[in-house]
C-alpha positions as CSV (number, residue, x, y, z in Angstrom):
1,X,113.4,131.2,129.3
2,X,113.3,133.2,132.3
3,X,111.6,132.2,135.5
4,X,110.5,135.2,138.2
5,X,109.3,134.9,141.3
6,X,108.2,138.0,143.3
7,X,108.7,137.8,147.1
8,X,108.1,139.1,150.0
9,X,109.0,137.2,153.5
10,X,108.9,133.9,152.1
11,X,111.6,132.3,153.6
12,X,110.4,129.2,154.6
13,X,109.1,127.9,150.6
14,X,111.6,130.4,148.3
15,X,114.4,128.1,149.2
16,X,112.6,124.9,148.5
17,X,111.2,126.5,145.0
18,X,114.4,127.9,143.7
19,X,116.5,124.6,144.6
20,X,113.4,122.5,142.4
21,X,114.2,125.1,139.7
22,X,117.8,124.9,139.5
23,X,118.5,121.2,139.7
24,X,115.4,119.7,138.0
25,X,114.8,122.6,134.8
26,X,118.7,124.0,134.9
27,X,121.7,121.3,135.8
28,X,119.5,117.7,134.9
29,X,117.3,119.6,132.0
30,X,118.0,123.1,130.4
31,X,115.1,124.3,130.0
32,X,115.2,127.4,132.5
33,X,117.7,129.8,131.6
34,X,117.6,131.7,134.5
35,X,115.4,132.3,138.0
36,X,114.9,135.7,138.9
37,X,113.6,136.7,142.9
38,X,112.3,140.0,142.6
39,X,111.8,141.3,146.5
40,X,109.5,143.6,147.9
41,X,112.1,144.3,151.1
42,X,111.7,141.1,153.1
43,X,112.5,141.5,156.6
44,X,113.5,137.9,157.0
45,X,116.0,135.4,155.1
46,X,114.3,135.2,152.3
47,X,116.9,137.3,149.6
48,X,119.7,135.3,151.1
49,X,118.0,131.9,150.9
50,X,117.0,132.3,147.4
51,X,120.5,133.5,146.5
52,X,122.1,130.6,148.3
53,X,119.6,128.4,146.5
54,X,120.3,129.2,143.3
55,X,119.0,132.5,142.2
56,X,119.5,136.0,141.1
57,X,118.2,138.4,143.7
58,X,117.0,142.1,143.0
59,X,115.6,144.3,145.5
60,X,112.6,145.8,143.0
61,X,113.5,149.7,144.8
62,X,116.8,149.5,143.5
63,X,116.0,148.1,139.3
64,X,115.5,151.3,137.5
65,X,115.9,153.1,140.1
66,X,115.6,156.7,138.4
67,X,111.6,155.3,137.8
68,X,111.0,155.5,141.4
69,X,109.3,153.0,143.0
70,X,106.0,151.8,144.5
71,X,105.0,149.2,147.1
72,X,103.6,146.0,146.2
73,X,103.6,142.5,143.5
74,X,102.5,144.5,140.3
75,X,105.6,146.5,140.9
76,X,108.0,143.4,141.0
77,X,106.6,142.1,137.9
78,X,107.3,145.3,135.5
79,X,110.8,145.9,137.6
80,X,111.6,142.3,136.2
81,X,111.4,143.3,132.5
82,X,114.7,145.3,133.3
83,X,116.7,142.3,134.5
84,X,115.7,139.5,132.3
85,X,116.3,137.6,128.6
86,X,114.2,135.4,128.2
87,X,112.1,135.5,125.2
88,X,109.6,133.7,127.4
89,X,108.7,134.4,131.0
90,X,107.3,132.5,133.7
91,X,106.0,133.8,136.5
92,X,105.9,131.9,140.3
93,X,104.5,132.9,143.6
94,X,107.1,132.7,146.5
95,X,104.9,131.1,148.9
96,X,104.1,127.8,147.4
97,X,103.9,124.8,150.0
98,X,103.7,122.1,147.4
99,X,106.1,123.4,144.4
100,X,106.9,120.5,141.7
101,X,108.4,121.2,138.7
102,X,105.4,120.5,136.6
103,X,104.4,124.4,137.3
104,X,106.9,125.4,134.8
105,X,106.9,123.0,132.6
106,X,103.0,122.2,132.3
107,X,103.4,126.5,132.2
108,X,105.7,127.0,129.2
109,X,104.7,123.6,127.3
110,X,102.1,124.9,125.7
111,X,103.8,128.2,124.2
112,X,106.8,125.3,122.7
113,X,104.1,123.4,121.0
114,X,101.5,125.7,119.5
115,X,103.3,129.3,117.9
116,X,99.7,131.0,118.4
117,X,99.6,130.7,122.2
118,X,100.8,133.7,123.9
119,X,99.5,133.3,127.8
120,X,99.3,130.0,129.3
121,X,97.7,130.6,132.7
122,X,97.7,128.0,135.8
123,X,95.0,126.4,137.2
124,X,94.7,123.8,140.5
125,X,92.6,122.6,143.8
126,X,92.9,125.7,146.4
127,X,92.3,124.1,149.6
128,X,91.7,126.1,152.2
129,X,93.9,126.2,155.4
130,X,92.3,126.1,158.5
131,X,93.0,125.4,162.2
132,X,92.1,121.9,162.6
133,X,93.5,121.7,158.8
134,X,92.8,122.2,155.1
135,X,89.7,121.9,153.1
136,X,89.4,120.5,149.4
137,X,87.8,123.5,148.5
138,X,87.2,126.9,149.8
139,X,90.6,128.6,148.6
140,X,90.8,131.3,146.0
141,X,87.8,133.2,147.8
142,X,88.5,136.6,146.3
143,X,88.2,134.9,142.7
144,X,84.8,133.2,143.3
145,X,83.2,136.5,145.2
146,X,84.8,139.3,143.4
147,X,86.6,138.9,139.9
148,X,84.5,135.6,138.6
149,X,81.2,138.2,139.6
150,X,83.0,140.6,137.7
151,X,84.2,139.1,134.4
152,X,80.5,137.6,133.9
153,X,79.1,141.0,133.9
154,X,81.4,142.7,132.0
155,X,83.5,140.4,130.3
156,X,81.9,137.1,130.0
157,X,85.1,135.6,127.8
158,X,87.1,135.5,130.9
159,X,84.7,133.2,132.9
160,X,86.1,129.8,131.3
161,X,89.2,130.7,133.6
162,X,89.6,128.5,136.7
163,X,91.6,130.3,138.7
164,X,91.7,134.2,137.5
165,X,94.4,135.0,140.2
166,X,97.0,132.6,139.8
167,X,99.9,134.0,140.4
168,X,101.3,130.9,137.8
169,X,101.8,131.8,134.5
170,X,104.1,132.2,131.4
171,X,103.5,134.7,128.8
172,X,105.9,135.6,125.5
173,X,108.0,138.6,125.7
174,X,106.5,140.4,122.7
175,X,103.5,140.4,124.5
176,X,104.1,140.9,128.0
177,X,106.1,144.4,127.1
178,X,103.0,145.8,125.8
179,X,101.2,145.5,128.9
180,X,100.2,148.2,131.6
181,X,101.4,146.5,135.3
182,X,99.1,147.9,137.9
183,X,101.4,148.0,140.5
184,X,99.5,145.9,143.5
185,X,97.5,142.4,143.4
186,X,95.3,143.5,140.5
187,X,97.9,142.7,138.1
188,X,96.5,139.4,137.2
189,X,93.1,140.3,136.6
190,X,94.0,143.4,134.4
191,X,96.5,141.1,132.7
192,X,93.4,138.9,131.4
193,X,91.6,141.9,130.1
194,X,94.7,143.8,128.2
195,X,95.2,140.6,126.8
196,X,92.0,139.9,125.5
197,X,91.8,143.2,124.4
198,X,95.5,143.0,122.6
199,X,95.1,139.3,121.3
200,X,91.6,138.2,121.7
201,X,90.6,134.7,123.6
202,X,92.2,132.5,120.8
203,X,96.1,133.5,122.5
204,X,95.4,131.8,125.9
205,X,95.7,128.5,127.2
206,X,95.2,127.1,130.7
207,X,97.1,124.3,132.8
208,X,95.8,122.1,135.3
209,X,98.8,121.9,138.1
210,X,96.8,119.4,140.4
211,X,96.9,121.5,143.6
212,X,98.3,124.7,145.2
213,X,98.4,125.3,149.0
214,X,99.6,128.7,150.0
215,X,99.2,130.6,153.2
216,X,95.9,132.1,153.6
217,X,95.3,135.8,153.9
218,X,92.5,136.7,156.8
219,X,89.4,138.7,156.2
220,X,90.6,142.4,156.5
221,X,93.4,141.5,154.3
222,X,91.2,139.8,151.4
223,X,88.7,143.1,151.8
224,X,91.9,145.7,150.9
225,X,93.5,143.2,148.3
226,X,89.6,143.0,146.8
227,X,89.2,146.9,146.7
228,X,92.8,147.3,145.0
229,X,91.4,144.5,142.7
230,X,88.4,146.1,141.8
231,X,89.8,149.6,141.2
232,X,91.7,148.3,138.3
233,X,88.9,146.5,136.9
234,X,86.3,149.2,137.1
235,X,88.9,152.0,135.2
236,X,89.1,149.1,132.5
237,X,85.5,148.6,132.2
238,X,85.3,152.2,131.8
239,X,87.8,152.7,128.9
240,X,86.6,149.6,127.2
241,X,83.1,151.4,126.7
242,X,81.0,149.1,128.8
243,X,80.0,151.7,132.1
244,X,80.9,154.9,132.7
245,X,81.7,156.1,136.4
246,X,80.7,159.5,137.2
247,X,83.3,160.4,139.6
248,X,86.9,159.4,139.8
249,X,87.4,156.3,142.3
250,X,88.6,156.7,145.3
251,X,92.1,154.9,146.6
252,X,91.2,153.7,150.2
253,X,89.4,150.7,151.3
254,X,87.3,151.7,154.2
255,X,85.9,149.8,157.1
256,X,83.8,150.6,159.7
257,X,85.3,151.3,163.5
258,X,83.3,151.9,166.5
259,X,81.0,154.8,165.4
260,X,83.3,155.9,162.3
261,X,85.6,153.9,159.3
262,X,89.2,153.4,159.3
263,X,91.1,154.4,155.9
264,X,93.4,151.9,154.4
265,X,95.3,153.1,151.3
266,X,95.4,150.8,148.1
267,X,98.0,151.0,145.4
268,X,96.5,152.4,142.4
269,X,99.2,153.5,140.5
270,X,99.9,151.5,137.2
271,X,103.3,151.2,135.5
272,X,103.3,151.6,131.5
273,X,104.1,149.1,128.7
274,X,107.7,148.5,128.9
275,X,107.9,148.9,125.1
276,X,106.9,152.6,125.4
277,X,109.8,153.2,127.5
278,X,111.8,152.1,124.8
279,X,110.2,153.9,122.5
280,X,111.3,157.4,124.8
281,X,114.6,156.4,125.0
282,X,114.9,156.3,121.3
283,X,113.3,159.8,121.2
284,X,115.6,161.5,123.8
């Protein structure tokens, strides 16, 4: 079993999570076979933390490196195919305040027991950080005003998820090579739909791992994350048959500014099922 954690400037929780890792699920229990830190190019200690805490570290630019490479956590994800074994993988956000070790083993526990489960996805309280401290609820806003909206209208299966963006999950091998990665934070989301699609409801599972605080993105931040979000989800809606758009999408979020809007790009670009790269190499 293989355990990846994406990153990017995390170096105050990557340590903490890797050395949970290593010495409860690798020297007292071998259960994890390896831990993987995929980085985005952290400007901080985070790549040598993790490696002093236990784990391999990959700069995502420099896996595959004849693929090119794009910006962004979709991209970590399918640059981890390259570099890991394990016939199952689970995948961990870096920036986790309160990591225990039950979010890989409540993760994986269900594909062990049951052969027919193929994605077991995370779910927990999201409190919300704010200044004079956290919230019980109020986290996970881009869920509950975006992508919960969403699956209802379009594809009302996916509602019994509780937190459709966790980035806590473990998924079989088999199956996770046949997906499509888009290459920013709508990885997730698109993830539910390709597998529904691929496997129908009956191959998920959820876990309840209690609570999950996290540092909490501001407005502007949430608004570019939501467009990227929604881009993906809109071309799949569209190939699935349930709207047609009648003009290609655009790949900017735009806000207003004084009397005009200001342009931020989004990632858009999606990486293909890793199988089909096999399946070119056997051809050439």
């Amino acid at each position: 079993m293989s355990v990846v954690i994406p990153t990017l400037n995390e170096e105050s929780t990557i340590a903490g999570i890797v050395g949970i890792i290593r010495e409860s699920l690798m020297e007292r229990v071998p259960l994890v076979d390896e831990i993987m830190v995929v980085d985005s190019g952290s400007e901080d200690r985070t790549c040598e933390l993790a490696a002093a805490a236990g784990a391999r570290v990959f700069q995502a630019s420099q896996i595959a490196g004849e693929l090119g490479d794009h910006p962004g956590k979709g991209e970590n994800l399918w640059k981890s195919q390259f570099v890991t074994r394990g016939s199952i993988c689970v995948f961990i956000d870096g920036d986790i305040l309160d990591f225990h070790e039950g979010f890989v083993t409540g993760l994986v526990g269900p594909l062990v027991e049951n052969a027919s489960l193929q994605y077991v996805k995370g779910f927990y309280r999201r409190p919300l950080q704010v200044a004079s401290g956290a919230l019980e609820e109020g986290g996970g806003r881009v869920s509950e005003l975006l992508v919960r909206p969403f699956f209802s209208l379009f594809y009302p299966q996916l509602c019994a998820f509780h937190q459709p963006l966790a980035g806590e999950y473990a998924v079989r091998r088999g199956l996770l090579e046949r997906l499509s990665f888009p290459t920013g934070y709508a990885v997730e989301a698109a993830h539910l739909i390709d597998v529904l699609a691929l496997q129908g409801i009956d191959a998920f599972a959820q876990c309840d791992l209690h609570s999950r605080r996290h540092r909490n993105r501001p407005l502007d931040e949430l608004g570019a994350m939501s467009c990227t979000i929604l881009h993906a989800l809109l071309q799949r809606a569209q190939r699935d048959g349930k709207l047609e758009l009648s003009e290609e999408l655009v790949n900017s979020y735009l806000r207003p500014h004084g009397s005009g809007v200001t342009e931020t790009p989004i990632p858009t670009q999606e990486r293909p099922p890793f199988v089909s790269l096999n399946a070119l190499s056997h051809t050439s």
